[in-house]
Every structure is written in structure tokens, then in C-alpha cells.
C-alpha positions as CSV (number, residue, x, y, z in Angstrom):
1,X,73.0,41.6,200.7
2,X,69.3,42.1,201.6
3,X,67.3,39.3,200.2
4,X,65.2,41.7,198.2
5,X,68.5,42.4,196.6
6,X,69.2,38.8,195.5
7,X,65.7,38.5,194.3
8,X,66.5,41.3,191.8
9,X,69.7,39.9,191.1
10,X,67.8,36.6,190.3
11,X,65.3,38.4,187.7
12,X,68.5,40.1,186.2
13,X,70.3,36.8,185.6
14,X,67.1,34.9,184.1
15,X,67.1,38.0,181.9
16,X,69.9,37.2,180.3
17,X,71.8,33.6,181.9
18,X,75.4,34.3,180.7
19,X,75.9,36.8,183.6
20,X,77.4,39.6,181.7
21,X,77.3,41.8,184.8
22,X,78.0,39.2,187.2
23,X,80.4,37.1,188.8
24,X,79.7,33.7,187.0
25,X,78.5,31.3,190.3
26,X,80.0,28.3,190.6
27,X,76.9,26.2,189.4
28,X,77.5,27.8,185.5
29,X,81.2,26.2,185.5
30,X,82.6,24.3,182.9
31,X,85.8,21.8,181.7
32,X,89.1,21.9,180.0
33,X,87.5,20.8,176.9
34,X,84.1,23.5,176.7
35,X,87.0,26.4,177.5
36,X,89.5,24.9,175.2
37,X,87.1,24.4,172.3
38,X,85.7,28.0,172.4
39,X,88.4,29.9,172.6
40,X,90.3,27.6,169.8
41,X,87.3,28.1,168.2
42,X,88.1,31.9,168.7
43,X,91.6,31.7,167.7
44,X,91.3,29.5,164.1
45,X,90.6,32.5,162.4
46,X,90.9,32.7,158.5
47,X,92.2,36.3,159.2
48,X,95.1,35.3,161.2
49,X,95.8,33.3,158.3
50,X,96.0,36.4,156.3
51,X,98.6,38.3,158.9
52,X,100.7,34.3,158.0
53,X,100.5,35.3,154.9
54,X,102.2,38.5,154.7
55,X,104.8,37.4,157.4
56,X,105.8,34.7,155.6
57,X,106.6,36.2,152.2
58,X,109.1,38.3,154.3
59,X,110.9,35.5,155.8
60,X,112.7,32.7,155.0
61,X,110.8,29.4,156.4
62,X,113.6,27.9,158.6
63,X,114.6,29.6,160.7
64,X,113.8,33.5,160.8
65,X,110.2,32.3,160.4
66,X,109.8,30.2,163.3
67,X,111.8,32.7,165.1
68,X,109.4,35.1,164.9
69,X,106.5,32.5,165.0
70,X,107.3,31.3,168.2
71,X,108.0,34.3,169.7
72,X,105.1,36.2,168.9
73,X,102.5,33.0,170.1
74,X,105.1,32.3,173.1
75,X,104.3,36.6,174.1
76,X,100.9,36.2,173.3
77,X,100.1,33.0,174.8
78,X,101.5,34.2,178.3
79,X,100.0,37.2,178.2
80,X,96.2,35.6,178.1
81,X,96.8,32.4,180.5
82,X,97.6,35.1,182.8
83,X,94.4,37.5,182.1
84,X,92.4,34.0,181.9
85,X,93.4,32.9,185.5
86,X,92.2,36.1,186.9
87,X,89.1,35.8,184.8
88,X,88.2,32.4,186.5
89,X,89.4,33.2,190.0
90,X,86.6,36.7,189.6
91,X,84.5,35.2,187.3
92,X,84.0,38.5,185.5
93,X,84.6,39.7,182.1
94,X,87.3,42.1,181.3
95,X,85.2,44.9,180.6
96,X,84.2,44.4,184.9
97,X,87.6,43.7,185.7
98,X,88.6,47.3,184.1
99,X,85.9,49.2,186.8
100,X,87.9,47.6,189.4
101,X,91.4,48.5,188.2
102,X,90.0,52.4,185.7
103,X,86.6,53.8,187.9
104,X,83.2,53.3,186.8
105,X,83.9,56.2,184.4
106,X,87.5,55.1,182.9
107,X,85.7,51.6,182.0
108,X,84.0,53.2,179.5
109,X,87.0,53.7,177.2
110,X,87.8,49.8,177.9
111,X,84.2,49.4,176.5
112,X,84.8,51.8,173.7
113,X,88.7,50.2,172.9
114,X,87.6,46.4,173.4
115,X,84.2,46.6,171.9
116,X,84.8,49.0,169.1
117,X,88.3,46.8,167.8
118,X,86.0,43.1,167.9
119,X,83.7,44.9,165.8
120,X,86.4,45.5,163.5
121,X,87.0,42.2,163.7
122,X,84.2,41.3,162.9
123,X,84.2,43.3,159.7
124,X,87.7,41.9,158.9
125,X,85.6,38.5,158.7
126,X,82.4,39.2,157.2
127,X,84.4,40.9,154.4
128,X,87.0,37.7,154.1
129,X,83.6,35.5,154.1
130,X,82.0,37.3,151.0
131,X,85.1,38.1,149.2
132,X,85.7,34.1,149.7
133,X,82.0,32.8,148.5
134,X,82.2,36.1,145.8
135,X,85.5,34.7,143.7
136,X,84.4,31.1,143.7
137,X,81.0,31.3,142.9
138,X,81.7,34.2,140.2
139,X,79.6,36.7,142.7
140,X,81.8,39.8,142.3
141,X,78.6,42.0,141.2
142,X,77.1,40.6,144.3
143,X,79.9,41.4,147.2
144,X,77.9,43.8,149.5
145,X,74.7,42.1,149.8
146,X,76.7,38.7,150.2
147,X,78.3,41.1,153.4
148,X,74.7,41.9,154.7
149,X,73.8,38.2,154.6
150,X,76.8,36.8,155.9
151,X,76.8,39.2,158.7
152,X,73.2,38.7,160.0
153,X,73.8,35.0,160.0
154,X,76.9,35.1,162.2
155,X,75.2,37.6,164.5
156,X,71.9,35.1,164.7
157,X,74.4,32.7,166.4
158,X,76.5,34.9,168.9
159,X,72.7,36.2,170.2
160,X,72.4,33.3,171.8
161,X,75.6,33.2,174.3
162,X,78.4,31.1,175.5
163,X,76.5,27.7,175.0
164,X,75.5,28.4,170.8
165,X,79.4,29.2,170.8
166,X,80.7,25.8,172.0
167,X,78.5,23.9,169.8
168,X,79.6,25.5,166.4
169,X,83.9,25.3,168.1
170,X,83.3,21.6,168.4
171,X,82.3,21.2,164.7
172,X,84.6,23.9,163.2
173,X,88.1,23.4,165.1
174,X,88.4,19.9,164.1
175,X,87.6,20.8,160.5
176,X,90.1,23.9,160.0
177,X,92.7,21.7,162.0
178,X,92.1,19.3,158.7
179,X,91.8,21.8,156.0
180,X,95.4,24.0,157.4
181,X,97.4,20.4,157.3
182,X,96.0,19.8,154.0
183,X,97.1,22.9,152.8
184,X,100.7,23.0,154.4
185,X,101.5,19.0,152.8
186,X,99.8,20.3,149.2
187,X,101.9,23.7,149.5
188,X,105.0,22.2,151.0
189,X,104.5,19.3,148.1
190,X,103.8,21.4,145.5
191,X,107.1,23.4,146.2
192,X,109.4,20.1,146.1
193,X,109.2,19.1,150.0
194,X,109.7,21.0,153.2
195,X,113.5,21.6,151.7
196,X,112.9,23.3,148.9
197,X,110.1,25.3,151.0
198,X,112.6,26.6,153.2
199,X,114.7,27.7,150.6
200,X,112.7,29.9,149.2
201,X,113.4,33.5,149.0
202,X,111.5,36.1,151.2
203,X,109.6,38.6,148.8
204,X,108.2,41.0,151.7
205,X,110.0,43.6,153.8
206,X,108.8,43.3,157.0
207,X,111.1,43.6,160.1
208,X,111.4,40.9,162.6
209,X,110.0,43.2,165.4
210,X,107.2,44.4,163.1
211,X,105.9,40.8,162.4
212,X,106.0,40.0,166.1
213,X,103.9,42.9,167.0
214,X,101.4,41.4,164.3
215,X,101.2,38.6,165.2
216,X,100.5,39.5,169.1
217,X,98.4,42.1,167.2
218,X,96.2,39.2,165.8
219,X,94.5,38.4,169.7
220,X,95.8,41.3,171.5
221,X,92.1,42.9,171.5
222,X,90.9,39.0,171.9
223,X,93.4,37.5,174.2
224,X,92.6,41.0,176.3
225,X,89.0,39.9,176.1
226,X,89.9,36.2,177.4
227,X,88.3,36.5,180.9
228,X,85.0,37.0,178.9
229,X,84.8,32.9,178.5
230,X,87.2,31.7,181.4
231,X,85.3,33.4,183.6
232,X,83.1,30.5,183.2
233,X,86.1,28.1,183.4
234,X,86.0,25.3,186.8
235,X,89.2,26.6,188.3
236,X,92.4,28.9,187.1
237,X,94.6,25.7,186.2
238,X,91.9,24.9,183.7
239,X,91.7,28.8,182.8
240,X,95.2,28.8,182.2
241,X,96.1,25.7,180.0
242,X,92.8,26.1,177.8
243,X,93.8,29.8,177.1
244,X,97.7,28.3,176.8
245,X,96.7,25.9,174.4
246,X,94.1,28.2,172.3
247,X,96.4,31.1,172.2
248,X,100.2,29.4,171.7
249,X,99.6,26.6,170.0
250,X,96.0,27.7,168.1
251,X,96.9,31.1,167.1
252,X,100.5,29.6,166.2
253,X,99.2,27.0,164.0
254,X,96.7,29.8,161.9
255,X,99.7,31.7,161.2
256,X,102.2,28.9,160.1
257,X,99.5,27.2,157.6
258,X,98.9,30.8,156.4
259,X,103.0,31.3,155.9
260,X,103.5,27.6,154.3
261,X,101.1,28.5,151.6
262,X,102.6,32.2,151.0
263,X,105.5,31.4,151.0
264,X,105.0,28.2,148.4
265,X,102.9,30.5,146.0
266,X,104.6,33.7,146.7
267,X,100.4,34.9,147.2
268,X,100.1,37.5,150.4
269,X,96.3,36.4,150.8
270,X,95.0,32.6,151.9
271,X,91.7,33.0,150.2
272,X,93.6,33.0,146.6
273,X,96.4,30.8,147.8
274,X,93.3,28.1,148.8
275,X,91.5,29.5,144.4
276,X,95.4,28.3,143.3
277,X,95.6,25.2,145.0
278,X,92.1,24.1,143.7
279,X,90.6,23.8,147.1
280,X,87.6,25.3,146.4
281,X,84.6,23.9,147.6
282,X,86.2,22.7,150.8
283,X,88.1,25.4,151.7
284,X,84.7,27.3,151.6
285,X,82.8,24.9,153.6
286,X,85.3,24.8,156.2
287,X,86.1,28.5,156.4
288,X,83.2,29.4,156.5
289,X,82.6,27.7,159.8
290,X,85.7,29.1,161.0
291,X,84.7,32.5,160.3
292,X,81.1,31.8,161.8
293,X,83.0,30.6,165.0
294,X,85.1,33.3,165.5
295,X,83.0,35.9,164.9
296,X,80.3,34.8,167.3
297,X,82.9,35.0,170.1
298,X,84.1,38.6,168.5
299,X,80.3,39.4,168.7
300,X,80.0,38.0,172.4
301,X,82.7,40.1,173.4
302,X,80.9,43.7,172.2
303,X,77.7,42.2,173.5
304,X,78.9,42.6,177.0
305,X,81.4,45.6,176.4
306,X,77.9,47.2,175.7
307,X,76.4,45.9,178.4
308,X,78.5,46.9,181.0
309,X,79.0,50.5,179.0
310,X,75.2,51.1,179.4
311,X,74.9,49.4,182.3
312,X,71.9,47.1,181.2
313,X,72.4,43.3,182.0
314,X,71.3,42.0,178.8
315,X,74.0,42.0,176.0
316,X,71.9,41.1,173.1
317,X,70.8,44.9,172.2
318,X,74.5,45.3,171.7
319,X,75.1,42.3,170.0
320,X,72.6,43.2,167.3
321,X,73.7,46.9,167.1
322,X,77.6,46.0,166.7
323,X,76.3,43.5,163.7
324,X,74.7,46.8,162.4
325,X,77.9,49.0,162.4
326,X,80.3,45.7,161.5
327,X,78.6,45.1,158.4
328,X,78.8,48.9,157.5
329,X,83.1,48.8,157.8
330,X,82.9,45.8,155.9
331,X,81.1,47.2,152.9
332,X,84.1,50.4,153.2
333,X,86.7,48.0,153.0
334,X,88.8,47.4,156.4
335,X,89.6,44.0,154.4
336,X,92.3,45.9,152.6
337,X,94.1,47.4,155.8
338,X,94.9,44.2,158.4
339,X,98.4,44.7,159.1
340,X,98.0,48.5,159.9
341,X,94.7,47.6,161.7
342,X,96.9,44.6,163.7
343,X,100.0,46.3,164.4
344,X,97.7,49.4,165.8
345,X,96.0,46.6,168.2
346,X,99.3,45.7,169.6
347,X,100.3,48.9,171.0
348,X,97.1,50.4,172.4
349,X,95.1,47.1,173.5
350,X,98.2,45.1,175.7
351,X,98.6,48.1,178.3
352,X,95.1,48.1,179.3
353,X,95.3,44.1,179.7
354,X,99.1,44.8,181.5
355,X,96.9,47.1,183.9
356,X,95.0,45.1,185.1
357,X,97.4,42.3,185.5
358,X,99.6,44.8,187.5
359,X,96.2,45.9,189.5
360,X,95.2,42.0,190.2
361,X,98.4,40.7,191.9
362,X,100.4,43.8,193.2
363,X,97.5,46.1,194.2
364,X,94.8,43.7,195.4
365,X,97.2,41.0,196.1
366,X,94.8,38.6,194.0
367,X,91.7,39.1,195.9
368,X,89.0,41.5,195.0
369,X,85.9,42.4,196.6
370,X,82.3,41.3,195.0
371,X,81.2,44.2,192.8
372,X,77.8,44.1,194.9
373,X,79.4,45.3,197.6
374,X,81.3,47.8,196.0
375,X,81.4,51.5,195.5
376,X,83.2,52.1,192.6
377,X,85.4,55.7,192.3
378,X,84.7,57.4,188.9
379,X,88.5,56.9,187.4
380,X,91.2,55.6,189.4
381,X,94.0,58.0,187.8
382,X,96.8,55.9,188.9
383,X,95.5,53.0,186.6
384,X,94.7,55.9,183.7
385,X,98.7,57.0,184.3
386,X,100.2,53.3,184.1
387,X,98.0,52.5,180.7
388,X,98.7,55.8,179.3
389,X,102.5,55.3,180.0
390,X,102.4,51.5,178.7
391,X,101.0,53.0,175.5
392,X,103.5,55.3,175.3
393,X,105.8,52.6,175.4
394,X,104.7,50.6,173.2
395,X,104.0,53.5,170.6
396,X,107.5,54.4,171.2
397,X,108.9,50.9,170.5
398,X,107.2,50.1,167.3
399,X,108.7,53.8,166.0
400,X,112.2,53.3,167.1
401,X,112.9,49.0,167.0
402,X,113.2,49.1,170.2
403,X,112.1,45.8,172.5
404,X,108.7,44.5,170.9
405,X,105.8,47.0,171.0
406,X,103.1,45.2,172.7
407,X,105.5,43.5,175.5
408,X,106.8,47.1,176.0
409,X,103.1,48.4,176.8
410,X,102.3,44.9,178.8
411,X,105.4,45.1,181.4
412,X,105.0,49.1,181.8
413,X,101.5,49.2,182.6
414,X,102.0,46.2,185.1
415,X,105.0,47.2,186.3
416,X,104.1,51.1,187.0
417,X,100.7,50.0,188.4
418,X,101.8,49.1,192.0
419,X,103.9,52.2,191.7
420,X,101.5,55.0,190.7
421,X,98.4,53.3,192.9
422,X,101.1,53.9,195.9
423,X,101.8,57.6,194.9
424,X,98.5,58.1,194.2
425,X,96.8,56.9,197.5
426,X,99.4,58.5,199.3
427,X,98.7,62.0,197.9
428,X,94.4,61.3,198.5
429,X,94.3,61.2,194.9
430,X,92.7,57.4,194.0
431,X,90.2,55.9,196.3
432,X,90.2,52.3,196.9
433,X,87.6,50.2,198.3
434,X,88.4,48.4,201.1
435,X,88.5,43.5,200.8
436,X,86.0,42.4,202.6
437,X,85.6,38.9,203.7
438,X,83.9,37.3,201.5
439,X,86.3,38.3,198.1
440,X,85.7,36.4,195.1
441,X,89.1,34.5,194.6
């Protein structure tokens, strides 16, 4: 690049220093424990306690439970250490990995589909927040403008980027960790002991394959949206293992000390399993610092969706503007619908991540050119086929009972990838740019 180029490139950065249309540079890098804190501080997410809660009622504890458990974090968990590694080896978010692998033009519904689901997200927890602080305080009459509040204070936060986010994990993961084992011994105690727990009758009627697809619903948009913080990670191993660890064992942990207190008090939502166990006080102090955390990464993550969408390198206008729309489908109750809203995340967000995966390793053979030096086509169609066809699959599976809905969409889209980009080039369709040099890897 000219060096008249780099000095406009080095404005652009100092505009906004979390690079959200950039390659993160070496210099920004970070540990094990920065990646692992934020994106555990991502993953302990009162809502995901919820989705534990009305899995559990439907199971018995030992072992269809943990069946479904572990399979669901296991699916979940593979599925992001691999987006995260490509995220650290490009150092780009997943919104800029989607112009490489959909056209400058087909990004946009990655912006749309990402974006627009982590402000739902963010609804889901702004409403959970005031419905929390409205029941314990006797603040019913005041539920919406405890929404407006909470949701401008979580926003204030996320404005501020990737450093304002690892601060607030490395106080909140530690103090959910405490309050969910607190709740699983009083739940497990007040049932008669882990026995009696497990012998326990399932009240719900939810099929094995339709829990899994929640529960990889939970951080399907999320765990999609990895690469947004391990870009910033020192190497892929650490990538890998802090997105391992955050998304198996993190995610996993939400949803079994949301189960252990269902299934104890037969109650489908934590909030009021937390009002009958008398853990009032502390269950808001500490969930509300869970709910901050995770929503400032939810808010992060439509930031730079926006960002990239309108092609301005400053994520903050977005940031503020998502707050603005959040708090409005919180106040129309998306609080009432999270199962729908989750199993609809795991069939039409795990294609586009299974796209990219397939594009990274089989098309570009795990090296990708600098997006300076790159002309982007408008839509790669080949890329638009494979995601349409993983959806398809995934739709398809969550109808019939056949496979699990969001693996379905994952291994099509990768799988067909290779495939169609093949076809496509042969028949002039898809342009590619050609690797140069000096790829990011």
C-alpha cells in the first residue's frame, strides 16, 4: 500500500482503536485469560439459564439430561473453537470474514442476521433484568421505564469496546460461578440430595433433538460471532481453548444450574426459582452483572455488524442505535418467546458460520488475502447456494427429527462449499481474488 494509504488507515484506527474494519495487528494481542474471561463473560448468561430451565422440566436429571447437556455444549463448543481459530489467524470479525466467503453485497444479510438476532439478545436481557429488579423490589407498575434504564446503562459500557468488556467479565464470571453452585447444593438439598433430584419426574415435553437444537440455539448467533473477540486472541491455540472452555464448559454449566433448580422446584423460569429459594438480594446483585456482561459483548457484536454494513469504521453509532431498537422489543415482550426465538437461531445462524468454515479451509486452503488489497465481488453465489442449502437442512431436520437441526445446516454449508465454489468458478459464475504473498494467516 501507498504510504498515503497507511496514513489514512492510521486516522481510521485512532478513530475508533478496536479495529472493527481491520485486521487486528499483532501489537493489540492478548492471553488465554483476557479471551477466556470475555467470552465466559459472554456465555454466563441468566438467559441460558432460562432455556436450563425448560429443558430440564422435560427430562429426567440422570441420565437423558446430561445426555442432551453434553451433546448440545460438545456441538456447540466445536463449532466456535473452530470459527475462533480462523478469527485469530485473520484477525477479523465475522461480519469481514462473510465479504470474503458472500461478496461485499451478500455480507449485508450476515450484518442484518448477526446484528439484528444480538439485538434480540439484548432485549431477551434487558427484559429478564427488569422483570428481575421489578418482582423483588415490588416494581411491577414500574417495568418499562426500569427496561429504558437498564438498557442505557448496559449500552454506556459496550460504547467503550473490547477493554470496558474484560474488566466487568473478570468481576462477574467469578460471581455467577458462585451464585449457580449455590443454587444447584440449595436446590439439589432442598429436594433430598442429588438422589432424590434425579428421580424426579420430567413435567415438560420436549424432545431430545428439540432441546439440543436449544441449547446450540443459546450461542449459535454468539458462538457465530466468536471471531469478533479472538480476533484479538495471541495465536489460534489460545483462540481455540478460550472459545473451548467458554462455550463447552461455560455455556454447559448456565444450562445445568438452570436444570438443577427446575427440575427441584418444578418452576420453568430461574428468576422465580432464585424468589423461591430466598435468594433475593444476591441473586440480583450478581445477575445483574451477568446480564451487564453479556449484553455489552451482544452490543459489541451489532456495533461492528453495523459498522461493516455501512461501511463506517466507527461502531459506536451502531452501538447506540441497536440500544434504541433493543429496548423497544423488550418493552413488546420477546421475554415471553425464548425457546421459539432459540430454536429459530439454530437453524438459520449455524449455516452461515458452516460457510465460512467450509470457505476458510477447503476454498482458501486457510490463507486469505488482506482485505486492503482486495477487490471484493458483489455476492459470491456459490457461498449464497451452500448457506441456503445448509438452512434447508437444518429447517428440514428440526421438522422431521431427523439428525440435529443446527449440525445439519453446519456440515451442509461446509461440506457443499468446496463443491459449489468449484462448479461455480468453473461455469465464470463466482470471481475469486487471487493469495497474494503477504496473506494474513
Amino acid at each position: 500500500m501507498s504510504s498515503e494509504k497507511d496514513k489514512d488507515l492510521e486516522l481510521d484506527l485512532e478513530f475508533d482503536n478496536d479495529y472493527p474494519l481491520q485486521h487486528v495487528p499483532k501489537k493489540a494481542r492478548v492471553s488465554i485469560l483476557s479471551i477466556s474471561a470475555v467470552l465466559l463473560g459472554f456465555t454466563f448468561f441468566t438467559p441460558t439459564m432460562l432455556a436450563g430451565s425448560e429443558i430440564g422440566i422435560s427430562f429426567e436429571l440422570w441420565p437423558d439430561f446430561f445426555y442432551v447437556l453434553l451433546a448440545g455444549s460438545a456441538i456447540l463448543g466445536v463449532y466456535v473453537a473452530i470459527l475462533s481459530i480462523i478469527g485469530a489467524r485473520t484477525g477479523l470479525t465475522t461480519v469481514l470474514l462473510s465479504k470474503y466467503t458472500l461478496g461485499k453485497a451478500g455480507a449485508k444479510w450476515a450484518d442484518i442476521l448477526l446484528g439484528g438476532t444480538q439485538i434480540g439478545w439484548y432485549a431477551v436481557a434487558v427484559a429478564t433484568m427488569a422483570h428481575m429488579f421489578a418482582k423483588a423490589l415490588g416494581w411491577e407498575a414500574y417495568l418499562i421505564p426500569l427496561m429504558i434504564i437498564f438498557s442505557i446503562m448496559m449500552g454506556i459500557t459496550a460504547y467503550y469496546g473490547y477493554k470496558g468488556m474484560e474488566l466487568l467479565s473478570y468481576i462477574s464470571v467469578p460471581l455467577l460461578l458462585v451464585l449457580g453452585i449455590w443454587v444447584s447444593f440449595k436446590a439439589a438439598g432442598d429436594a433430598g440430595g442429588w438422589a432424590a433430584l434425579a428421580s424426579i419426574e420430567p413435567t415438560g415435553t420436549m424432545t431430545i433433538a428439540t432441546a439440543i437444537t436449544a441449547i446450540v440455539g443459546t450461542f449459535a448467533s454468539g458462538g457465530t460471532q466468536a471471531p469478533n473477540w479472538t480476533r484479538f486472541a495471541k495465536n489460534a491455540k489460545v483462540a481455540f481453548w478460550a472459545a473451548l472452555i467458554a462455550f463447552l464448559f461455560g455455556n454447559g454449566i448456565m444450562l445445568f444450574f438452570g436444570a438443577v433448580g427446575a427440575i427441584s422446584y418444578q418452576i420453568a423460569d430461574f428468576v422465580e426459582v432464585l424468589y423461591s429459594m430466598g435468594l433475593i438480594f444476591w441473586g440480583i446483585v450478581f445477575l445483574a452483572l451477568n446480564l451487564w456482561t453479556t449484553n455489552d459483548n451482544a452490543a459489541y457484536a451489532f456495533g461492528v455488524a453495523g459498522a461493516e454494513m455501512f461501511n463506517i469504521n466507527n461502531k459506536r453509532p451502531f452501538v447506540v442505535g441497536g440500544v434504541i431498537i433493543a429496548t423497544i422489543l423488550a418493552i413488546t415482550g420477546i421475554y415471553n418467546h425464548i425457546i421459539v426465538y432459540l430454536s429459530g437461531l439454530g437453524i438459520f445462524i449455524p449455516p452461515l458460520g458452516g460457510a465460512i468454515i467450509g470457505d476458510y479451509f477447503f476454498v482458501w486452503k486457510s490463507k486469505i488475502p488482506r482485505m486492503e488489497d482486495v477487490e471484493f465481488p458483489k455476492v459470491r453465489w456459490s457461498a449464497v447456494v451452500s448457506y441456503l442449502l445448509g438452512t434447508l437442512a437444518a429447517y428440514l431436520g428440526n421438522e422431521t427429527g431427523i439428525g440435529i437441526a443446527p449440525v445439519n445446516g453446519i456440515v451442509v454449508a461446509a461440506v457443499l462449499m468446496p463443491i459449489m465454489s468449484s462448479i461455480f468458478k468453473k461455469a465464470g459464475i463466482d470471481h475469486m481474488p487471487e493469495v497474494i504473498e503477504d496473506s494474513v494467516e
